[in-house]
C-alpha positions in Angstrom: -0.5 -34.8 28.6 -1.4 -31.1 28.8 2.5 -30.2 28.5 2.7 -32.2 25.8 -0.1 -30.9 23.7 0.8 -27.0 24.7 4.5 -28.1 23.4 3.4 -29.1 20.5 1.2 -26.8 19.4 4.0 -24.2 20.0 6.3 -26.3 17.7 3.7 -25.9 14.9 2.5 -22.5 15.4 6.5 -21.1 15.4 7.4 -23.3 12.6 4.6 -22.5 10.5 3.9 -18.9 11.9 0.9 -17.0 12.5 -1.7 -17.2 9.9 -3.3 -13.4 10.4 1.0 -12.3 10.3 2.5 -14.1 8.0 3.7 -11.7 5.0 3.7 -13.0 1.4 6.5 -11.7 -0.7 5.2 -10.5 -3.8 8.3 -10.3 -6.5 8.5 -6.9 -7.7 10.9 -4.9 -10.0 13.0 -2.5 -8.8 12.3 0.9 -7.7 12.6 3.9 -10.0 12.6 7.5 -8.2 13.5 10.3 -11.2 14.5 13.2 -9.9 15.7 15.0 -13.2 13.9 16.0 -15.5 10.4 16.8 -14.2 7.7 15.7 -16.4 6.8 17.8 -19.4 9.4 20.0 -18.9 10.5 22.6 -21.7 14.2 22.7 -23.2 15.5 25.2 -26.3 17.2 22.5 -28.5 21.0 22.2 -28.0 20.2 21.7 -24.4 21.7 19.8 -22.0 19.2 17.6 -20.3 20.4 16.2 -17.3 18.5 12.6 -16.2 19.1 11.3 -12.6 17.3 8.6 -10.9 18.0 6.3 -8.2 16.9 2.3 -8.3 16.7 -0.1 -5.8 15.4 -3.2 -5.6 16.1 -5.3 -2.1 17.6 -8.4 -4.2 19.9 -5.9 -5.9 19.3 -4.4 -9.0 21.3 -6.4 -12.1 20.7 -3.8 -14.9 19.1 -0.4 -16.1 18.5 0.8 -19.3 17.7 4.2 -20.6 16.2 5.1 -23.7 15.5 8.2 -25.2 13.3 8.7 -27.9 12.1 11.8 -30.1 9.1 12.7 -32.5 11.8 14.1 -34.7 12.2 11.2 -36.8 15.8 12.8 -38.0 17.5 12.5 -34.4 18.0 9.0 -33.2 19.4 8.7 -29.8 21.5 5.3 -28.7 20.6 3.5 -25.6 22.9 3.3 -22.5 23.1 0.0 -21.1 24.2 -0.3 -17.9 24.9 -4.2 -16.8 26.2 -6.5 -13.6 25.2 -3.3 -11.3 24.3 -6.0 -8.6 23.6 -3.5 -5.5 20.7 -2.6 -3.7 21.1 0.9 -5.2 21.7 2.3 -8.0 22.5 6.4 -9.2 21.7 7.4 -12.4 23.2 10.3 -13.5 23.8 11.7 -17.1 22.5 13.6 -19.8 22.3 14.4 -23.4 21.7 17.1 -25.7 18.1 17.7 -26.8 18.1 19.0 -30.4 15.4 19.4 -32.8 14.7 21.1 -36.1 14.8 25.1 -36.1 11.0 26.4 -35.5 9.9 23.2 -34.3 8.7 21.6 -31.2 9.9 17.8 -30.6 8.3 15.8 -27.7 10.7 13.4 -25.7 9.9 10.2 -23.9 13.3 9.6 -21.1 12.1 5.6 -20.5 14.1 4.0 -17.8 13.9 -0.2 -17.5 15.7 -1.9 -14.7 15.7 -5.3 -13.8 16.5 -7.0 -10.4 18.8 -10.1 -9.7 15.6 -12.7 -9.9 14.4 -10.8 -13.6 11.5 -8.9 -12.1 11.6 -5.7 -14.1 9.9 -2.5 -13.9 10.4 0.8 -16.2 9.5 4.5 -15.9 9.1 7.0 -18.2 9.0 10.6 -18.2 7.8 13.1 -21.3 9.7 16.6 -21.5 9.4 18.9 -24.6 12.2 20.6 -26.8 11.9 24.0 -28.6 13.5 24.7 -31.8 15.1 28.4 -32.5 12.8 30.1 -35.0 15.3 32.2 -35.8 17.8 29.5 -37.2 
C-alpha cells in the first residue's frame, strides 16, 4: 500500500510541479536596449543622428516601429516600419538628419514600439536636442 501511495504522490507532484517552484510566465513586450543616441543629447541642425537599438523578445519580435518627432512644427519626419522581422533579435541601425530653424533650438522625441509574435508590445523613447546656426 505504502508503494502505491509514494507512487502516486510522485505522479502528481511531477505532473503538477512544485508549488514554491513553479514559474508563472508573465507575457511581456519585447526588449528595447538604445544604444544611440544618449538621452538629451545636443546636435547642430543638419546633423546626422545615428539611432541603434537592439530588441528581443524570447517569442520573436514581429515588428518595430520608429518614430521621430520635433517641436518644429515645419519638419515632419516619416515613420520607418519595419515588419515580419520574426527573430529573437533584432538590430536597429539608421539615422536621419536633425534640422531645425536657424537661431533656434528644437527638442526631439526618437520613440521606438516593437511588438512580439503573441502582440505584447512595449516602446522606448529617448529625447535629444537640436541647435539651430545663428548665423544662418
Amino acid at each position: 500500500m505504502k508503494y502505491y501511495f509514494k507512487l502516486l504522490l510522485a505522479t502528481v507532484v511531477l505532473s503538477t510541479g512544485c508549488v514554491e517552484n513553479k514559474k508563472v510566465k508573465i507575457e511581456e513586450g519585447p526588449e528595447i536596449f538604445t544604444t544611440l543616441p544618449a538621452e538629451l543629447d545636443t546636435f547642430s541642425s543638419g546633423s546626422f543622428v545615428k539611432i541603434n537599438s537592439v530588441i528581443g523578445d524570447n517569442d520573436g519580435v514581429h515588428d518595430v516601429t520608429l518614430k521621430i518627432n520635433s517641436s518644429d512644427s515645419t519638419i515632419e519626419y516619416n515613420d520607418i516600419f519595419f515588419d515580419h522581422i520574426h527573430e529573437p533579435l533584432f538590430n536597429l541601425d539608421t539615422s536621419f538628419t536633425a534640422f531645425t530653424k536657424p537661431g533656434e533650438t528644437s527638442s526631439f522625441t526618437v520613440d521606438i514600439l516593437a511588438v512580439d509574435m503573441l502582440g505584447n508590445s512595449s516602446s522606448k523613447s529617448t529625447s535629444l536636442i537640436v541647435v539651430g546656426d545663428p548665423t544662418n
